[in-house]
C-alpha positions as CSV (number, residue, x, y, z in Angstrom):
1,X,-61.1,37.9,-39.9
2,X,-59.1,34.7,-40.6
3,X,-59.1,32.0,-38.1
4,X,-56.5,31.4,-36.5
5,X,-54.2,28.0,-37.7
6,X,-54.4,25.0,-35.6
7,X,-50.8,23.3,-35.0
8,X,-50.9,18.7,-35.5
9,X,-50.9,17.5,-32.4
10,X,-48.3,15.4,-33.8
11,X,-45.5,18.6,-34.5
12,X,-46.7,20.0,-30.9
13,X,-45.4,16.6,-29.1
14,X,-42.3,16.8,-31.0
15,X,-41.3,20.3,-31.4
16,X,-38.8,21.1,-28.1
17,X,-39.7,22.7,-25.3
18,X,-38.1,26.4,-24.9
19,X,-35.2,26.2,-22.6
20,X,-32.1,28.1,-22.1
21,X,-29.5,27.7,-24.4
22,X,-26.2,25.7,-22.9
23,X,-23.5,28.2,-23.4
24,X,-20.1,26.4,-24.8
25,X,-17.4,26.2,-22.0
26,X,-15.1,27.9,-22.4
27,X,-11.4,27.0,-21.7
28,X,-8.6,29.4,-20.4
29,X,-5.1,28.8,-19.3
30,X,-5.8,29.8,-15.5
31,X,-6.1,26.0,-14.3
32,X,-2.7,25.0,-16.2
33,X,-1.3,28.4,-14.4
34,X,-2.3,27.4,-11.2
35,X,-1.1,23.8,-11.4
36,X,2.6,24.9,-12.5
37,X,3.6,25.9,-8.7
38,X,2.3,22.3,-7.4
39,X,4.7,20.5,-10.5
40,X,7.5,22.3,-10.0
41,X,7.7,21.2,-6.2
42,X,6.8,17.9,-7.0
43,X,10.0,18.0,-9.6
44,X,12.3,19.6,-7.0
45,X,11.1,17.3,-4.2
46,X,11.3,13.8,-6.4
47,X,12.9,14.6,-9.8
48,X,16.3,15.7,-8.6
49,X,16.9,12.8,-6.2
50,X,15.3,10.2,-9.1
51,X,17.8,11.4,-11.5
52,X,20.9,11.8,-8.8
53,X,19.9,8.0,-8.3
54,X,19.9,6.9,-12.0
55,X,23.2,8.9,-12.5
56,X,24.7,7.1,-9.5
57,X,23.6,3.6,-10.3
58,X,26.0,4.0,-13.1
59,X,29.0,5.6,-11.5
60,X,31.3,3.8,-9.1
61,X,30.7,6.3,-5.9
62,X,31.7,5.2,-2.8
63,X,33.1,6.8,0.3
64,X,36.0,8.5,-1.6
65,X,33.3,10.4,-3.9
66,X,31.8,11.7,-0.5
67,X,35.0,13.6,0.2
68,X,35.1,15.3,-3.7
69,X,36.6,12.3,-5.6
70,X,35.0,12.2,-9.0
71,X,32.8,9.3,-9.6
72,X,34.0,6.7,-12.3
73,X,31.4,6.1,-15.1
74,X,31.3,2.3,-14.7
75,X,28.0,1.8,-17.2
76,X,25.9,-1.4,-16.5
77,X,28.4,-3.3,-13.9
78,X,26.2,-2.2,-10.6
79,X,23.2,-4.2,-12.2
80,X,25.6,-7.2,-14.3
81,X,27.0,-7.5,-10.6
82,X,23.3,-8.2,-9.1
83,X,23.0,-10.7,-11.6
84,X,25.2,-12.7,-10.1
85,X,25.2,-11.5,-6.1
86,X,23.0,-14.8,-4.4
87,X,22.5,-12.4,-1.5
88,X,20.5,-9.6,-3.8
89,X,18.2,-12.3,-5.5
90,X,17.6,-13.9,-2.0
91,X,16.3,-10.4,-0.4
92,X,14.6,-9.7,-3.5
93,X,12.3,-12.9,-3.6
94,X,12.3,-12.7,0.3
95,X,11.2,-9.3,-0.1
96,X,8.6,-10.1,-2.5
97,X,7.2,-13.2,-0.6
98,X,7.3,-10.7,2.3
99,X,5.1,-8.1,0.7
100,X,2.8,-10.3,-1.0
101,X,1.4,-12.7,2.2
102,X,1.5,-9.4,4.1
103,X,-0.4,-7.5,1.8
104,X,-2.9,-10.3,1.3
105,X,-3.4,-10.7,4.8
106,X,-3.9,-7.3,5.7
107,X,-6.7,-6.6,2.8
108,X,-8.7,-9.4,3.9
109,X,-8.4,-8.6,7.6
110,X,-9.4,-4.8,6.6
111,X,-12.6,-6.0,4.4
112,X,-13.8,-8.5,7.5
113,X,-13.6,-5.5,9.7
114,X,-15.2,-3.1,7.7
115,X,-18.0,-5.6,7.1
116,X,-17.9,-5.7,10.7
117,X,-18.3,-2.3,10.9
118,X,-20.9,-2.0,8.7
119,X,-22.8,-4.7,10.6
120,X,-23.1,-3.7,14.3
121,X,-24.8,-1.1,16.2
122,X,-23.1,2.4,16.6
123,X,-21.2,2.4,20.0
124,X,-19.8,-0.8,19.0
125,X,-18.6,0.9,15.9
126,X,-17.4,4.0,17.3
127,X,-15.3,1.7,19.8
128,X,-13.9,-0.2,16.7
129,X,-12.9,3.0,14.9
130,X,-10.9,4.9,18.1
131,X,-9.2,1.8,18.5
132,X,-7.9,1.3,15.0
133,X,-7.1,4.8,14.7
134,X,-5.1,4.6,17.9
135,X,-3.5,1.6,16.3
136,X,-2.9,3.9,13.0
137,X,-2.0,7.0,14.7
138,X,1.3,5.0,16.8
139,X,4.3,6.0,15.9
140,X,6.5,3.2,13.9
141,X,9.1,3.7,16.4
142,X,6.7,3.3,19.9
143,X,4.6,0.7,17.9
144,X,8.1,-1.5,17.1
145,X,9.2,-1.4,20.5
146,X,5.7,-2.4,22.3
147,X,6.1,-5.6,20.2
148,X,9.9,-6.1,20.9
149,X,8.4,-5.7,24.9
150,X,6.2,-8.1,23.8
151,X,8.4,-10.7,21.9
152,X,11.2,-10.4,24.1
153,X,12.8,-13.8,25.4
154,X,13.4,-12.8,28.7
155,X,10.5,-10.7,30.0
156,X,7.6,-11.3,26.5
157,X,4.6,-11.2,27.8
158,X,4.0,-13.3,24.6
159,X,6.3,-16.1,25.7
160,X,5.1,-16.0,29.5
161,X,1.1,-16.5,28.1
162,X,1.9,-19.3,25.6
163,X,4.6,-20.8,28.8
164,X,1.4,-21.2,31.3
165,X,-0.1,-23.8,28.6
166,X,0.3,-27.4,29.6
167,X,3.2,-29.0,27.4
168,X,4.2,-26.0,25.7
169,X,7.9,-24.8,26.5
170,X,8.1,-21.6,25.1
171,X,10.7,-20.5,28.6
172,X,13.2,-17.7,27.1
173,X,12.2,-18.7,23.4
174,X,14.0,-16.0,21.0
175,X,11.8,-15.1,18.5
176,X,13.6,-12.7,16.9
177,X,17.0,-14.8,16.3
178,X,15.2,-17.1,14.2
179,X,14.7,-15.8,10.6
180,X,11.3,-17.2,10.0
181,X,9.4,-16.4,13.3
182,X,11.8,-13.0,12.8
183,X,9.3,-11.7,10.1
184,X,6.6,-13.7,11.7
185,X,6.3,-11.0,14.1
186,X,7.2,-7.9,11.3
187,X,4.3,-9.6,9.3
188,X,2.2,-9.0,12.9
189,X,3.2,-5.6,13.6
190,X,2.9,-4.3,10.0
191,X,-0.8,-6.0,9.6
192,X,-1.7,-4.5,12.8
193,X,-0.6,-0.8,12.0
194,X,-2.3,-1.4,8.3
195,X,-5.2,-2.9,9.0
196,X,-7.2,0.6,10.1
197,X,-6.5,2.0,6.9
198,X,-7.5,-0.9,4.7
199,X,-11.0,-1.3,7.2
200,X,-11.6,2.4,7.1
201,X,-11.5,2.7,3.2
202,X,-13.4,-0.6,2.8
203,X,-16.5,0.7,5.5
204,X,-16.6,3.9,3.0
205,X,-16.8,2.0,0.3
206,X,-19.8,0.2,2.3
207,X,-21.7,2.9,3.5
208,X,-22.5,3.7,-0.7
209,X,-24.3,0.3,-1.1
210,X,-27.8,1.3,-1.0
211,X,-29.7,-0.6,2.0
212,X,-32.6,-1.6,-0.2
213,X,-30.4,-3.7,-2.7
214,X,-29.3,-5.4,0.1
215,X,-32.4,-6.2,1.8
216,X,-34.1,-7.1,-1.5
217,X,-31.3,-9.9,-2.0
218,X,-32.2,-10.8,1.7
219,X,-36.0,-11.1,0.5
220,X,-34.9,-13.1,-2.4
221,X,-33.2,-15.9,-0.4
222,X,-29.7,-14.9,-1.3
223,X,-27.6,-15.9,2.1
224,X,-24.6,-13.4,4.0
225,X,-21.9,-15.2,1.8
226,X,-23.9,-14.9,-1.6
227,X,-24.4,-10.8,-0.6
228,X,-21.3,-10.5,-0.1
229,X,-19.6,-12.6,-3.1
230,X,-22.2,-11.0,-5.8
231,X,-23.2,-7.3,-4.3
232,X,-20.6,-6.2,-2.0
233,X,-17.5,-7.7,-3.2
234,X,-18.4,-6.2,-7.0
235,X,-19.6,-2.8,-5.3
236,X,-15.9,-2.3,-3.2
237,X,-14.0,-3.7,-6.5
238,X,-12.1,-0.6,-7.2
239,X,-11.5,0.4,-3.1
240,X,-10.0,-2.8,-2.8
241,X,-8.1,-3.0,-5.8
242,X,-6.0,0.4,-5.1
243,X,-5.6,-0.6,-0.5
244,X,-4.2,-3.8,-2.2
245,X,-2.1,-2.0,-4.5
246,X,-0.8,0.7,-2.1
247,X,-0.3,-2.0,0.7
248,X,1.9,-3.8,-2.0
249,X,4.0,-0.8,-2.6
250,X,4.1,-0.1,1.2
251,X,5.2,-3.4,2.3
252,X,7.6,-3.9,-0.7
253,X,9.4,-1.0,0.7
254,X,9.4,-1.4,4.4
255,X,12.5,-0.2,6.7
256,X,12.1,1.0,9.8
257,X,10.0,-1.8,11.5
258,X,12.5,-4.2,9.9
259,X,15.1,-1.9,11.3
260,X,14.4,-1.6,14.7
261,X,13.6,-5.7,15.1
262,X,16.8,-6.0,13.9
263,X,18.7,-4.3,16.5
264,X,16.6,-6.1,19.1
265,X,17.4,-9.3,17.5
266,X,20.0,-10.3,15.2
267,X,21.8,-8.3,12.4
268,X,22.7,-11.0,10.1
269,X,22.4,-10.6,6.5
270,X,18.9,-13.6,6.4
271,X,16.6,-10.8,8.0
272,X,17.4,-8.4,5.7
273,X,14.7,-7.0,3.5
274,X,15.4,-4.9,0.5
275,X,14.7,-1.5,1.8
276,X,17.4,-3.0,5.0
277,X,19.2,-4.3,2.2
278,X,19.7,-1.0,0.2
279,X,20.9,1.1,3.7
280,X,23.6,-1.7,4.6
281,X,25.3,-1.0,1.1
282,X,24.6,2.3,1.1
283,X,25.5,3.0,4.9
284,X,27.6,0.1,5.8
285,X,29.9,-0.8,3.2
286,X,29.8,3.0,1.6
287,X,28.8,1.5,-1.9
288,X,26.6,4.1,-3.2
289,X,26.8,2.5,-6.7
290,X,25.4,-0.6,-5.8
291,X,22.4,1.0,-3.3
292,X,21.5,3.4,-6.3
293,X,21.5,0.2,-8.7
294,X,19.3,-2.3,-6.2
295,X,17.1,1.0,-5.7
296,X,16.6,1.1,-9.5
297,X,15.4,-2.3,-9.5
298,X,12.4,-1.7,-6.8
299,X,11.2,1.1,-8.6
300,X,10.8,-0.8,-11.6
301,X,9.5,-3.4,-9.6
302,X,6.6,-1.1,-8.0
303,X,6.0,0.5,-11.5
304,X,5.2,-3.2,-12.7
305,X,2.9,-3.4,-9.6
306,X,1.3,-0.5,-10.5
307,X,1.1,-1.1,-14.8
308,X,-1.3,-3.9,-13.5
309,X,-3.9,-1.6,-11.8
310,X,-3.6,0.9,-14.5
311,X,-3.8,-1.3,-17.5
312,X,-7.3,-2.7,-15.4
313,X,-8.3,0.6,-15.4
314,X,-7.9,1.6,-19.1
315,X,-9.8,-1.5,-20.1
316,X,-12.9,-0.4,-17.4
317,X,-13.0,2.7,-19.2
318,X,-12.6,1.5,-22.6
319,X,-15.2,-1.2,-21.7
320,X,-17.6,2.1,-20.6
């Protein structure tokens, strides 16, 4: 009887270990199936009225058109006509300025909160979170008209508080007929109804920040302002970047707050915003043309918005 051979040690450790074998994947056409219902809505519900509008930024349509007058094929005038209208390029940068210090402000409320959040015990933060989703959950229309209550000239409580200090005459003040503390207080009530959604994204982003990396920097001797600048700020990078990005978009595009000050206030054309803008040429002067053409021009404006988050995106995963 032979004796049995004796495997190296050596091919042992390196042989691999019996396992079950990883079956391929295998692909089917049931997901792209599935998704075909949910694509042809979305082209219903935004393709049709995204073309209509391209169509009609190049057509002379106006009230006539409504009543079954063909529209005239006018080409590029709508746009060659913004080119020169003072009034378009003065909402547009307004609109921009508008957007930009709004959005900024609202992001860095939202993060101070969440941090905030993130920081105290639980019934304080419980109180926090009903509060700002009462704030969220307002209607625009009920949340608009609290502040014209509170912003009115004649009976503010805003302007009876800041009255009562000594040397300060703010008796019947009109906030609203002044242009610049007009979207003062639009700046206010938009902040206010955005900062829950910023603060409640940020805090999730917070709760995924392991408690021992933090408490080892703590060890370490790195201060609150060094955590946050090196650990959390990096950690809640790509929360922040997308609530800043859709808070751009939002604000770009905000109506019916600037709407509904307006009627309280004054209707000139210097507290018009481009979303205001767009409805007064469409609605007012029955210019469908031009509103189609000046809508044209946001959209591209929120797709160059958006090209910078995506193109930061591509080079994260290309840097992966």
């Amino acid at each position: 009887m032979s004796a049995p051979t004796r495997t190296p040690a050596r091919a042992r450790m390196s042989s691999p270990a019996p396992g079950p074998r990883i079956q391929p994947r295998r692909t089917t056409g049931v997901p792209y199936v599935l998704i075909v219902p949910a694509l042809i809505a979305l082209l219903l519900g935004l393709g049709y009225p995204l073309i209509w509008q391209i169509v009609t930024s190049f057509q002379k349509y106006g009230l006539s058109q409504q009543f079954g007058k063909p529209p005239e094929f006018v080409g590029f005038d709508n746009f060659a006509n913004l080119v020169w209208d003072g009034e378009f390029w003065a909402v547009l940068v307004r609109s921009l300025l508008f957007c930009v210090v709004t959005a900024a402000v609202t992001v860095v409320i939202g993060v101070l909160m969440a941090v905030l959040m993130n920081a105290v015990g639980r019934t304080v933060r419980l109180i926090l979170q009903i509060s700002m989703l009462f704030a969220w959950a307002m209607p625009v229309a009920a949340a608009t008209t609290v502040f014209i209550w509170l912003f009115d000239r004649r009976r503010g409580v805003v302007n009876y508080l800041l009255d009562a200090i000594p040397g300060v005459d703010m008796n019947r003040y009109d906030w609203l007929g002044n242009p610049l503390t007009f979207f003062f207080v639009a700046s206010v009530l938009i902040i206010w109804m955005s900062v829950p959604f910023v603060s409640f994204a940020i805090y999730a982003g917070l709760t995924q920040i392991s408690e021992e990396v933090m408490e080892a920097a703590q060890i370490d001797g790195a201060g609150a302002w060094q955590r946050f600048r090196r650990i959390i700020l990096p950690m809640v990078r790509p929360v922040l970047s997308i609530v800043l990005l859709l808070q751009l978009i939002w604000d770009l595009r905000v109506f019916a707050q600037i709407t509904l000050l307006k009627d309280a206030g004054s209707k000139s054309g210097d507290f018009d915003l481009l979303g205001t803008y767009i409805y007064k040429l469409g609605t007012a002067t029955g210019d469908f043309g031009m509103a189609s053409a000046v809508s044209i021009v946001v959209l591209l404006v929120t797709l160059a918005i958006s090209w910078v988050y995506v193109r930061e995106l591509i080079k994260e995963d290309e840097a992966q």
